[in-house]
C-alpha distance (Angstrom), angle and dihedral (degrees) to the residues before:
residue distance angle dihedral
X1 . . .
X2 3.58 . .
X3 3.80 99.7 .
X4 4.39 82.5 46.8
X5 3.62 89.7 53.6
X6 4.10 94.7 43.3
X7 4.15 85.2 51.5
X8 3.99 82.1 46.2
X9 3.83 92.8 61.2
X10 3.22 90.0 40.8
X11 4.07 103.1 62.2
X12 4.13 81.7 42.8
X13 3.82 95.2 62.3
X14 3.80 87.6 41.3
X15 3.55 97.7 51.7
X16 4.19 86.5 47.5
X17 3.77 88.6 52.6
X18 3.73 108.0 47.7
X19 4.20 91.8 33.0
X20 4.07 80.8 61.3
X21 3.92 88.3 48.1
X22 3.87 90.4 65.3
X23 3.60 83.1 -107.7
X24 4.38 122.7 104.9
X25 3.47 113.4 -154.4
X26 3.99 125.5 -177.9
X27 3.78 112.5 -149.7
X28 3.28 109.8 -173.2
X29 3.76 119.7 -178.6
X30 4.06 127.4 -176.5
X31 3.52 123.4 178.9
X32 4.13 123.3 -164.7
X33 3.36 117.5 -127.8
X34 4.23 102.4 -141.9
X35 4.19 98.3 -172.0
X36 3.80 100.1 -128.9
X37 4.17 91.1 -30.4
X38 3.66 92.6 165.6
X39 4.07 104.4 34.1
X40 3.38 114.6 176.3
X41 3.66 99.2 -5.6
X42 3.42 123.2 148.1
X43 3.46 124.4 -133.0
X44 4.16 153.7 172.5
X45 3.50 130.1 -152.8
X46 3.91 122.6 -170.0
X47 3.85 122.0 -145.9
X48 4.25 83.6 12.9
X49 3.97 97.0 161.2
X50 3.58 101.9 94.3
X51 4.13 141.6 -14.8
X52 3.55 124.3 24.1
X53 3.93 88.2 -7.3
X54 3.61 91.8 55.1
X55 3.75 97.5 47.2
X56 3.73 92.0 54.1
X57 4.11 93.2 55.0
X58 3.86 82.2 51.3
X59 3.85 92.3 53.0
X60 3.72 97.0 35.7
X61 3.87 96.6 52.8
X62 3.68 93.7 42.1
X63 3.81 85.3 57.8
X64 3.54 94.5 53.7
X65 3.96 106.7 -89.6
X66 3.46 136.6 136.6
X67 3.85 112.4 -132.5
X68 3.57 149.0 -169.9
X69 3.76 123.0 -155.2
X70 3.88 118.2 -164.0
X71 4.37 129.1 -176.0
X72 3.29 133.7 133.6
X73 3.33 102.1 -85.7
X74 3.36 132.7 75.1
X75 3.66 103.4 -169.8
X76 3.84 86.1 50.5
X77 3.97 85.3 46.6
X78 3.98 97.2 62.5
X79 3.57 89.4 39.4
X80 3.34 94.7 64.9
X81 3.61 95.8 36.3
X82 4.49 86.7 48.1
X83 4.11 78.7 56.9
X84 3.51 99.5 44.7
X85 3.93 85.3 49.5
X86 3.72 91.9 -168.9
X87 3.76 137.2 131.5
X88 3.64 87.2 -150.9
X89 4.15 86.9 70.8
X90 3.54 128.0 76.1
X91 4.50 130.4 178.1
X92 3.72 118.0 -136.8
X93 3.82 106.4 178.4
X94 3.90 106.3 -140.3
X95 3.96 132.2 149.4
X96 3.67 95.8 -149.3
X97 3.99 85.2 -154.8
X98 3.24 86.5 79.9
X99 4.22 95.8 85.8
X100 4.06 91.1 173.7
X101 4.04 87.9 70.2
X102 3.71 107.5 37.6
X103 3.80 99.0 103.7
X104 3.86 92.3 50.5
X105 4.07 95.5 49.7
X106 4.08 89.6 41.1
X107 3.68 80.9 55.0
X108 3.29 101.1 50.9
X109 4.00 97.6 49.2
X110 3.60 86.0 48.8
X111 3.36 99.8 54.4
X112 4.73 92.2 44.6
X113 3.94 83.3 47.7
X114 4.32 95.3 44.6
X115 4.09 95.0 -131.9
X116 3.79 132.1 -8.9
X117 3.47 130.9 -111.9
X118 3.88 113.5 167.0
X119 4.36 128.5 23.9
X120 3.27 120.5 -161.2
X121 3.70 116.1 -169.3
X122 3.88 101.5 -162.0
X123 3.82 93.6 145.1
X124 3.65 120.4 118.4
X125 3.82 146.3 146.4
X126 3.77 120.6 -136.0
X127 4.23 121.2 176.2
X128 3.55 134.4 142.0
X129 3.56 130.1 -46.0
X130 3.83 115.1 -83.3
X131 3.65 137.0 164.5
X132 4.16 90.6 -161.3
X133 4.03 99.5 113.8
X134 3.89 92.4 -135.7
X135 4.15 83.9 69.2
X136 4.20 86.6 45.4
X137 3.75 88.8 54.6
X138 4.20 100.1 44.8
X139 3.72 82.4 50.6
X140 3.38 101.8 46.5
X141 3.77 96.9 36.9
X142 3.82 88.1 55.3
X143 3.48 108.8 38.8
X144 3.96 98.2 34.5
X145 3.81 112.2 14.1
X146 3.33 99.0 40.1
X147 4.08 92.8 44.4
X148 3.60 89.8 46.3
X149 3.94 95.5 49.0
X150 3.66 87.0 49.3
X151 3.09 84.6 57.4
X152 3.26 106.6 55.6
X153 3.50 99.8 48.6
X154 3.58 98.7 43.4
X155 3.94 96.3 52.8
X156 4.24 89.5 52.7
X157 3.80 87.2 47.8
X158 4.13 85.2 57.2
X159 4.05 89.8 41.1
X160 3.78 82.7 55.7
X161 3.68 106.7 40.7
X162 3.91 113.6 21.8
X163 3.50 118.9 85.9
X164 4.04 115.8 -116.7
X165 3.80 85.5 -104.3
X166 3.68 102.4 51.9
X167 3.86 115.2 90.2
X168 3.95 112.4 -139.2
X169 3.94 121.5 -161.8
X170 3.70 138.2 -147.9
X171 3.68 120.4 -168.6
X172 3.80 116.5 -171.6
X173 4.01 123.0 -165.3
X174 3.68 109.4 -144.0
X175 3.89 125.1 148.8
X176 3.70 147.4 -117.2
X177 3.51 87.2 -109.8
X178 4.22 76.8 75.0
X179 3.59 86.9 78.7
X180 3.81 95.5 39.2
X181 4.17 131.9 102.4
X182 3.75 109.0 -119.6
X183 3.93 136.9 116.7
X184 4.19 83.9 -137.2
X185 3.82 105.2 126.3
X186 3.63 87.4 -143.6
X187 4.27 80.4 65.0
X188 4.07 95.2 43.7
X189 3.78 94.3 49.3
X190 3.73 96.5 51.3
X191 3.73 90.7 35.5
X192 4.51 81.0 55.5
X193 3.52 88.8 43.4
X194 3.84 98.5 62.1
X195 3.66 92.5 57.5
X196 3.18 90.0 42.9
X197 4.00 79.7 56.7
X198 3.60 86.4 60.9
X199 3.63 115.0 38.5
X200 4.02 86.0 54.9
X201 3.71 91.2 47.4
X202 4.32 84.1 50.4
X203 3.67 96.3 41.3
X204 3.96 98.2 43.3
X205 3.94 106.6 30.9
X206 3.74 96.9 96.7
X207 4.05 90.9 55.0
X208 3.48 96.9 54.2
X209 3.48 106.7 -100.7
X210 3.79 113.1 122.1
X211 3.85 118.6 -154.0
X212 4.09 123.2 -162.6
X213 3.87 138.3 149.0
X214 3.65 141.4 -141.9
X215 4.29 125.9 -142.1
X216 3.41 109.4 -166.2
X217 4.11 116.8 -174.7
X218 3.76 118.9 -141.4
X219 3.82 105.3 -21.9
X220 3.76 124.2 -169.9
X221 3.83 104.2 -107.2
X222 3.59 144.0 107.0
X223 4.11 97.7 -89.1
X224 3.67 81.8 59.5
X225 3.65 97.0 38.5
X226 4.01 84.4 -136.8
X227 3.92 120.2 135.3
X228 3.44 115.8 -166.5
X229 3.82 87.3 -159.2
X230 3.73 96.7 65.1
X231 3.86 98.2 34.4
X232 3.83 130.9 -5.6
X233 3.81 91.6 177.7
X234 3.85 117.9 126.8
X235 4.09 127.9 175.3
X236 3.51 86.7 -176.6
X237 3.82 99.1 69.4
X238 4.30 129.9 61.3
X239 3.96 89.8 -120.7
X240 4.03 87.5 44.3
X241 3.97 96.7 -120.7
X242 3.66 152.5 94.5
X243 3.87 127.5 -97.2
X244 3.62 112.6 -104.5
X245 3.95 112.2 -147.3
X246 4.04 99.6 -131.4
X247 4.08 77.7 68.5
X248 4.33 88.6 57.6
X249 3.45 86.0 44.5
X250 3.86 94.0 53.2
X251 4.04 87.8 54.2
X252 3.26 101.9 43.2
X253 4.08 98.0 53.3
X254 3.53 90.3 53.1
X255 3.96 93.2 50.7
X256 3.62 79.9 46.2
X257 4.09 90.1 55.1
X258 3.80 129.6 74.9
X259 3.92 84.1 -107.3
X260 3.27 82.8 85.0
X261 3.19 119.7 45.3
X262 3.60 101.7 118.8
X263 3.44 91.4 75.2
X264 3.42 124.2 99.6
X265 3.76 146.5 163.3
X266 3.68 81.6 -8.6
X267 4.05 122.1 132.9
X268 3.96 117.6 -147.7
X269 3.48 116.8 -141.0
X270 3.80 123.4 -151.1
X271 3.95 112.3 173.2
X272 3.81 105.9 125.1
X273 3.83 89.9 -106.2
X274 3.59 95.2 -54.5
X275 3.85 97.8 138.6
X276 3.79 92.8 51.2
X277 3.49 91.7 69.5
């Protein structure tokens, strides 16, 4: 209720602040209550601390699941997890560029959440465009590498714990920008992680383990330096606004849920209609 009411207050200074722009804009936000959807499941969420991150551990726990948010930083971390005010949510602090320590911070999440059941890899970095490689490889390593070393090690942990009847999910966060032309590494790594998406979903369908993704458009949050708060308006976009991330968060628990478990390999786009333009 609190989180509904928050999104509430939201839409009402939004509606105050574009009406006074000349400009009336209808934001209209619904969010599905799933009664305990995801019991017991146990689940990871990279870059956790805030935006689309954060809105999933809100979703998730309300649904019943046990989850483990990871970024950078801490203070950010038990922020989040203060918000969240939940038992059910835990912090791990973990740059997931960093490929050399991946195994030992998988580890430990598994071992404060008892098992795994469902990654999502929602961490990214985003900055300026630069040619300078040092800015290729912090993009790449995070995006990509990181993602696909995560992975990795996440989908032999299910081939060697999860029974042959027990469906396991990986989510991935990519971007429309996956399906856009530009020699930004921000675009090539999503654009990499999308077939990634699908060669997972290809290779690891028939074992149980279910891989999907999410593009969101222009969200309001900080990597976008959008706030829905101050201005939700958007040219870009058919219904002329940003993406909020409670409306990620709504997709991605029900890929995460066995309503959904005829879909696979597939990536979900939510960008207001900007790509049909």
């Amino acid at each position: 209720m609190g989180l509904v009411s928050s999104i509430r207050k939201k839409v009402s200074l939004v509606r105050r602040y574009v009406k006074n722009e000349g400009r009336v804009l209808n934001l209209t936000i619904s969010q599905i209550q799933y009664p305990r959807i995801l019991e017991g499941k146990k689940v990871i969420i990279t870059g956790g601390s805030e935006g689309i991150g954060l809105a999933m551990a809100k979703k998730f726990v309300s649904v019943g699941a046990y989850v483990v948010i990871t970024g950078r930083n801490m203070d950010k971390l038990l922020k989040a997890q203060s918000e969240i005010d939940s038992d059910h949510v835990h912090v791990l602090q973990w740059d997931i560029s960093e490929i050399e320590i991946i195994q030992e911070k998988l580890n430990a999440a598994i071992s404060v959440l008892g098992g795994l059941d469902i990654v999502i890899n929602n961490a990214a970095f985003l900055a300026r465009y630069s040619t300078d490689i040092d800015f290729f490889d912090k993009t790449m390593n995070t995006n990509l590498k990181g993602t696909y070393y995560i992975c990795q090690n996440v989908i032999q942990y299910f081939l060697q714990h999860n029974d042959d009847d027990k469906l396991c999910k990986i989510i991935n966060i990519t971007s429309i920008n996956a399906f856009q032309n530009s020699d930004h590494p921000y675009y090539l790594s999503k654009s990499a992680l999308t077939t990634l998406t699908k060669g997972l979903a290809l290779k690891y369908a028939e074992k149980n383990i279910i891989v999907n993704a999410i593009a969101p458009g222009i969200v309001s949050s900080s990597i976008n330096k959008r706030d829905v708060a101050e201005n939700a308006w958007s040219n870009s976009s058919l219904n002329h606004r940003i993406i909020v991330p409670e409306e990620i968060a709504e997709i991605a628990l029900f890929l995460c849920s066995d309503a959904a478990n005829g879909i696979i390999g597939q990536t979900i786009v939510c960008d207001g209609g900007r790509l049909l333009k």
